[in-house]
N, C-alpha and C positions, 0 to 999 in steps of 0.2 A: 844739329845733325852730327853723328858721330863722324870721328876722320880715322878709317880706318888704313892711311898709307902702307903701300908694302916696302920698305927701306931696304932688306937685302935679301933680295929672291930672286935675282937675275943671278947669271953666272958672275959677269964682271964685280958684280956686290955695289952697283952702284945703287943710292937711292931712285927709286921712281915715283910714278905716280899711281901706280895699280891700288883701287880700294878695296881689292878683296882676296887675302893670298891666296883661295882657290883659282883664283884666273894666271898662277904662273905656277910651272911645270910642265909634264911632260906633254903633248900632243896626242891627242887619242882620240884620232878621227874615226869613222866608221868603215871606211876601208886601209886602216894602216895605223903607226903609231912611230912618233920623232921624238926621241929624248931631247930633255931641256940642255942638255950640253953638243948637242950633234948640230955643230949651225958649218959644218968644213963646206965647202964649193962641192958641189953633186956634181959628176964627170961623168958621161956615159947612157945614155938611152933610159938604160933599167934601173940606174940609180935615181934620175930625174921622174922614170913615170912612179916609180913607188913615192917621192914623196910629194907628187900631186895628186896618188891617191890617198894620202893621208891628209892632204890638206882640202880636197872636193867638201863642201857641204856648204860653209855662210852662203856665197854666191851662186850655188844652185838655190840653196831654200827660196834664199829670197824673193828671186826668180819667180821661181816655179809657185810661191805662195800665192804670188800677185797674177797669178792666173788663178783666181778664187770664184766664186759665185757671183760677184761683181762682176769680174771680168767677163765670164760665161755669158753674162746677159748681155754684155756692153756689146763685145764682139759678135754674138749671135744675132742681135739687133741689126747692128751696120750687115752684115753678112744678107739676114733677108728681107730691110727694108734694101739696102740700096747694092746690093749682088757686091761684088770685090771692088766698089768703086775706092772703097778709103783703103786699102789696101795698106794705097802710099806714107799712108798715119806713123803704121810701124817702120819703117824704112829710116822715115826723120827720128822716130824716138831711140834707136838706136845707139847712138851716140851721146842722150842725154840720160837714159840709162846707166852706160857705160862710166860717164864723168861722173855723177854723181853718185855710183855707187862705188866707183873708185877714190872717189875724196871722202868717203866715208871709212869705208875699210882700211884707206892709210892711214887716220887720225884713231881707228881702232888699235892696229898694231902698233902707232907710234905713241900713242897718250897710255892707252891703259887703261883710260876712261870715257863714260860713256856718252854719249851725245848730248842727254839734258844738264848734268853734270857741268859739262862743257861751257853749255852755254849760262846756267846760273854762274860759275864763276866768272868766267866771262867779259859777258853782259849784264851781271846783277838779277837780284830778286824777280824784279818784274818777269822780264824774262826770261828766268829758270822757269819761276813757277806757270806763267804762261806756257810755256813749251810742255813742263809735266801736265797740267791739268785740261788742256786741248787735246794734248798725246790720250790723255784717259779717257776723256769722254767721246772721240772717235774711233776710238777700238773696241770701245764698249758696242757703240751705234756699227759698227764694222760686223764686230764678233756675230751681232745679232742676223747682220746680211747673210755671214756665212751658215747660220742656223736655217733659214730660210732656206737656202741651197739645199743645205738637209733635206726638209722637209718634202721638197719637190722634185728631189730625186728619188727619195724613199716612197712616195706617194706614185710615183712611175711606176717604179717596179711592185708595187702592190706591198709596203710595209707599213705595216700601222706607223702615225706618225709620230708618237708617244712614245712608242719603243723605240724608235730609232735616233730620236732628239735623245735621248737620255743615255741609248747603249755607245751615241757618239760621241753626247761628252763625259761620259766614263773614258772611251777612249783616248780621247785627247787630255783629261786629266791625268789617266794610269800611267800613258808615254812620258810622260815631263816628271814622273815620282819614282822614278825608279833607281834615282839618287847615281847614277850614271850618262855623264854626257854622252857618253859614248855607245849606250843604246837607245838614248833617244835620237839620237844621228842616224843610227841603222835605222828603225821607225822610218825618221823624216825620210831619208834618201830611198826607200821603199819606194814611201807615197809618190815619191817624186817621178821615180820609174814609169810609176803606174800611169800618170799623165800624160803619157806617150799615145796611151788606150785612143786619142783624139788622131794622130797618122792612118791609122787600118781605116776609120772613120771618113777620113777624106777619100783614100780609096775605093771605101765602094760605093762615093758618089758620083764617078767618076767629074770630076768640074774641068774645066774647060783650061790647062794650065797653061795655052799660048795669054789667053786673057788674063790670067793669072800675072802673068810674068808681067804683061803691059801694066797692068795696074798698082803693083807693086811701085814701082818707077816712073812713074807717068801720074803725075797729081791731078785730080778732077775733082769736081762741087756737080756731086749727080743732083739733077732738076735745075739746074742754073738759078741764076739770082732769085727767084723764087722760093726756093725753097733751104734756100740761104741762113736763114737762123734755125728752122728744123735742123740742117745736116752741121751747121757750125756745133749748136748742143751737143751732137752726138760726139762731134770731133773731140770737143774738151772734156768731156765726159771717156772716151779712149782714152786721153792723155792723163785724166785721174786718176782713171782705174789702172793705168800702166806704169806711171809715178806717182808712188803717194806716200804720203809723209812719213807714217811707221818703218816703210823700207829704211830709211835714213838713220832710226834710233834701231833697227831690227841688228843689220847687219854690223853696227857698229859696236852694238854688244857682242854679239854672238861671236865676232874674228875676235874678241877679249877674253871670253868664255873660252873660246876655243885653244886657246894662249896661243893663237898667233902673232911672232915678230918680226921686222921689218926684214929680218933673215928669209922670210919666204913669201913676199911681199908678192911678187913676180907668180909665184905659184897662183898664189890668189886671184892676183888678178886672171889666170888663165883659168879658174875656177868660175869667176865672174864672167867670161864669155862664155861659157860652158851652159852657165844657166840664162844668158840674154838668148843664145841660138834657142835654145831648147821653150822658152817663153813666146820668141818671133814666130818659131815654127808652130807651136800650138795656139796660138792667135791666129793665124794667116790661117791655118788648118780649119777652123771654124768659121773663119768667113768664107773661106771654099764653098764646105761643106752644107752653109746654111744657104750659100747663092747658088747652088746646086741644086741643093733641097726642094725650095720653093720656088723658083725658076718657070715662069707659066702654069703655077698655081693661085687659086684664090686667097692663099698664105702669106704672098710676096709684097710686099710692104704693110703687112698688119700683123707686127712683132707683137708678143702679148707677153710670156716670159721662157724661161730653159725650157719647162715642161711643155709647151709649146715646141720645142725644136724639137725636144724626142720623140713626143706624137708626131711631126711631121716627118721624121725620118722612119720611123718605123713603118708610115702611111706608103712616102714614096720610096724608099729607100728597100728597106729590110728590117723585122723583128730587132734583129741582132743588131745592126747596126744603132737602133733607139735603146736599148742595154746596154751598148757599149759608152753610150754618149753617157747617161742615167749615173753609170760606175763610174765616169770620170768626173761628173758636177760632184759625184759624193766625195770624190777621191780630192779633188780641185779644194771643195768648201772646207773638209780638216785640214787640208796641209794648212788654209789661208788661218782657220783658228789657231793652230799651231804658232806661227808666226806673227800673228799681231798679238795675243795671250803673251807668249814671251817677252816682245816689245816694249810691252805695257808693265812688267812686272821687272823687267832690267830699268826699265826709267827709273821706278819708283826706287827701286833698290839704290841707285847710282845716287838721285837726288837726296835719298833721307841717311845715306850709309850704311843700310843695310845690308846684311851678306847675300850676293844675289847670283848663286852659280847651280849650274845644272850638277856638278862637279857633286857637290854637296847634297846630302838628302835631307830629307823632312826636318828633323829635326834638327839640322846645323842651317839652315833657312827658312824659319818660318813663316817672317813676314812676305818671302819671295815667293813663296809654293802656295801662301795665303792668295796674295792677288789674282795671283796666275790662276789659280780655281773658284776663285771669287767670280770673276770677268766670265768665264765658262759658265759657269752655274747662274749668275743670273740672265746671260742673254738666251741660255735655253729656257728657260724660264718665262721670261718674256716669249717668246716663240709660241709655248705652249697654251698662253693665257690666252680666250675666250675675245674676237673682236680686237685683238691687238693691232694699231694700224703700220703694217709690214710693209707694206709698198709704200709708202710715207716715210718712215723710217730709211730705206733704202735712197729716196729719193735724198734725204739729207744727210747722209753719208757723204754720194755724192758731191752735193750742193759744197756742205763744210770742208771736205776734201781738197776741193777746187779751190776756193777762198785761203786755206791754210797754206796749202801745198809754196808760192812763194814767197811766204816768209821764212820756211824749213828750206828753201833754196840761199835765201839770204845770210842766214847762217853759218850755212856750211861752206857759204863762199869766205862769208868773212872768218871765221875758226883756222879754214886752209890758208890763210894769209897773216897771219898769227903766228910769228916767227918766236915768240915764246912759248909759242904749243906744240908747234913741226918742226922749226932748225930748219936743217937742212932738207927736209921734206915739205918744204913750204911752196905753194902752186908757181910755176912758173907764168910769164904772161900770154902764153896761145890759150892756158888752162884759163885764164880771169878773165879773156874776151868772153871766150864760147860759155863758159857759166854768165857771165853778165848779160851776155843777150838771150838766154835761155831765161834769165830772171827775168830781164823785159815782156817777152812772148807770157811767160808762166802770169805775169800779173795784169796782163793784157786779158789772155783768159778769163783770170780770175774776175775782172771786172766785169766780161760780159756774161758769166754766169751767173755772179752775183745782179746783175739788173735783170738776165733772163728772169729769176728767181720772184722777184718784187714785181717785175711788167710781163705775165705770161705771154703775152700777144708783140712780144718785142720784135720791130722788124727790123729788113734788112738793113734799110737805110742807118738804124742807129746801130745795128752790130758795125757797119761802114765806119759812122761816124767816131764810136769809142775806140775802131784799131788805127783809123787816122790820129785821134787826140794822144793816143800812147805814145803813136810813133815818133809824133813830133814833141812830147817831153822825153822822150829818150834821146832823141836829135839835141835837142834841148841840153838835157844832161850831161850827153856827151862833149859839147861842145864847152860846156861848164869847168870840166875836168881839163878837157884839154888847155884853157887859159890857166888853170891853176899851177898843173904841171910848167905849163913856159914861164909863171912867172916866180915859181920856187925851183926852175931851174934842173928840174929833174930829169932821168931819162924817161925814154920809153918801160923798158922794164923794172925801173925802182932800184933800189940799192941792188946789187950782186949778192947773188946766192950762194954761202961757200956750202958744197955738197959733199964735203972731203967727210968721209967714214960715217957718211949716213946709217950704215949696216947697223951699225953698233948705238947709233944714237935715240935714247929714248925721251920722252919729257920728264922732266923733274917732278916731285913733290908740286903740288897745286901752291899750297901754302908760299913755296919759294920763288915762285916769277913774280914779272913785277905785273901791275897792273895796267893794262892796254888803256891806251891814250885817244880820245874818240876829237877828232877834227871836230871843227865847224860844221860841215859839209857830211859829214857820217850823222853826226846830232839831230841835225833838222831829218836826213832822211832818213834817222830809227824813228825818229819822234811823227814824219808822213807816212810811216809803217804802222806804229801803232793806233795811231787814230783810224787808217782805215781798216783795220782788222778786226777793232773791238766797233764801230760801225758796218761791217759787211755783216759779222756774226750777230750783232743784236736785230738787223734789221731780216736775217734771214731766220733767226730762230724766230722774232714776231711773224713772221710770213706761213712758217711751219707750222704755228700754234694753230692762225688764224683758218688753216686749210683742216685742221685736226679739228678744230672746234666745229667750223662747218660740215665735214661730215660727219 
């Protein structure tokens, strides 16, 4: 792979680690623009909101992406099988949105580099290329879901389906070609607006927002133990489609693209709540909207898919109101191609060397603008073929989603603890609890989706059983660590963090760190990662085959 380090393109002229000197200069966001030498202290109201309107966009897209045609079903589902009862879903995810796209975005503006990048140097080979070529093949099977969104929107509103697959991925190609970051920024953050279209939507179903509120805050398992592995599915299936792995390699390109530095770190992150609110709001909005919907109809617990919601809001609702829903699944499913197409084509860029910036046009990135249209064009493609099996497809997006999703948390814990990679930007210890138990639950999940998957008739008692056996090798683990640390002596929080002129501190050339030193205790649990990764995935693609084959 080529090393294409950037050595003196920052002010101070230090060396870094940037592989592509389009990613450092000036800032040229879609509502503003920050020269590369302007990093003085912002004083005053008007100086601070101008340059958070220059720096708004990673932390919305990402957001806002991940309310995609996935999502739409996910949440429309819960909404009119089981009225606002999951409500409480989003409440908890919150925060693990927030952490994790926060340790993303910081190892953006502090590395320079991008996430698979990261982890092949790293962690080595194996898993670089694991990381790239999973990243690829679920964006692909992703791109495809949002196609389908397509189609079921455009099939609402009476547009041939052919036309509309193809006049979208014109458009989601043309945005990205136009050899300017900064008008596919205006683009994205448009679309982004437009996702709002789902508010007026809750309104004129009127839903019941004392209930609203209760349920929000007030955790319930609608049907009780009964129906316990139905709603547990659905549960990890929200927590997928709400976190999932491309957001991780998405925005961590994109704050590098965007040449954001640890200079506006703070903005960003206030960027990043900007698009969790506006994600919470438009999730909660559709399960309002759909518990409303179907609420003592013969509709209310026999989800089928989107088009389903807009027929039945149009039924019981109003015309307009199933239009309005119709424009946002279309509006939802580009932003999501938008965002995983880029994703997928910064990995690839980052792992082989390639020049891979929006910054740059067609022809000063070819291999980049190659992917990025490659992934577009064949999942409409796929879409349009004859018997294609879509709801199959969708379902193992999912399925692989869920199974991947913690080891992309594993990573990013260990990368932020990597005081060769962050300095001084390295997680402190409240930051390594709340991720480490958010990895316990995330692989907890993963195991009971991955058996859902294998045993469709899976019931409660063994969902019981596999969060009992988690919990107590987590117990297990925990307990493991803590005899370690008493007997090497250490504190609680590990060596002292010195944080003195973080501002200014970036990561070195890749070449120049040393290479990270893996325990005993790290060893076996990369080496209990990957066997059961390359085990969940073989035995859920045979499972996918065998359901493909039989119908």
């Amino acid at each position: 792979m080529t090393d294409t380090t950037v050595r003196t393109a920052v002010p101070d002229q230090r060396p870094t680690a940037v592989l592509d000197e389009a990613h450092v200069g000036d800032i040229r966001g879609a509502l503003g623009t920050i020269k590369l030498d302007d990093t003085a202290p912002r004083t005053g109201l008007s100086a601070k909101l101008k340059t958070l309107l220059a720096i708004v966009g990673p932390g919305l897209i990402v957001m806002v992406g991940d309310n995609d045609a996935g999502a739409f079903a996910t949440y429309g589902q819960a909404g009119q099988n089981y009225s606002t009862h999951l409500l409480w879903t989003l409440l908890l995810l919150i925060p693990v949105l927030y952490i994790n796209q926060e340790m993303v975005l910081r190892l953006g503006a502090v590395t320079g580099v991008g996430h698979a990048r990261l982890i092949l140097e790293r962690f080595g080979k194996f898993w670089g290329a694991f990381s790239a070529i999973d990243l690829f093949l679920l964006n692909a099977l992703t791109l495809v879901t949002e196609f389908i969104g397509i189609t079921l929107a455009a099939g609402y509103l009476g547009l041939p389906k052919t036309a509309a697959v193809v006049l979208a991925a014109a458009i989601i190609i043309a945005s990205a070609f136009t050899g300017s970051f900064q008008r596919f920024e205006r683009i994205a953050i448009t679309l982004c607006a437009a996702s709002l279209l789902l508010v007026p939507i809750y309104f004129m179903t009127h839903p019941a927002t004392s209930q609203m509120a209760h349920d929000f805050v007030v955790p319930t398992i609608p049907g009780g133990t009964g129906q316990l592995s139905t709603v547990m599915l659905l549960i990890i299936g929200i927590v997928g489609t709400t976190v999932a792995p491309w957001q991780l390699f998405f925005q961590q390109s994109y704050v590098i693209d965007k040449r954001i530095t640890p200079h506006f770190i703070r903005y960003e992150k206030a960027d990043l709540w900007i698009g969790i609110a506006i994600v919470v709001i438009g999730a909660a909005a559709m399960m309002g909207f759909t518990a409303a919907t179907f609420a003592g109809t013969h509709g209310s617990g026999n989800f089928t898919d989107t088009a389903g919601i807009a027929h039945g809001l149009a039924t019981h609702t109003s015309k307009l109101a199933g239009i309005l829903f119709a424009i946002a699944l279309l509006d939802a499913s580009i932003i999501g191609a938008f965002a995983v197409s880029l994703s997928t084509a910064y990995a690839i860029g980052d792992v082989f060397g390639i020049k891979h910036s929006l910054h740059r046009g067609v022809q000063g990135a070819k291999g980049f603008y190659a992917v990025y249209a490659g992934l577009v064009a064949t999942a409409a493609t796929i879409v349009l073929i004859p018997g294609s099996p879509l709801g199959l497809l969708t379902e193992g997006v999912q399925t692989l989603a869920g199974v991947l999703l913690p080891s992309a948390t594993v990573f990013l814990l260990l990368l932020c603890n990597d005081r060769a990679v962050l300095g001084p930007w390295t997680n402190g210890p409240k930051t390594n609890a709340f991720t480490a138990a958010v990895v316990g639950i995330l692989v907890t999940l993963s195991i009971i989706l991955t058996a859902s998957v294998l045993f469709p008739h899976i019931t409660a008692t063994t969902i019981l059983g596999i969060m009992a056996t988690c919990g107590i090798a987590g117990v297990l683990a925990i307990g493991y660590a803590e005899v370690r640390r008493r007997s090497k002596g250490w504190a609680f929080s590990g060596r002292p963090i010195n944080r003195a002129g973080k501002d200014d501190w970036r990561m070195p050339p890749l070449e120049t760190l040393p290479k990270p030193i893996f325990s005993t205790g790290r060893k076996i649990g990369m080496g209990a990662l990957r066997t059961y990764l390359l085990i969940a995935m073989v035995l859920v693609v045979i499972k996918i085959v065998e359901v493909a084959l039989h119908q």
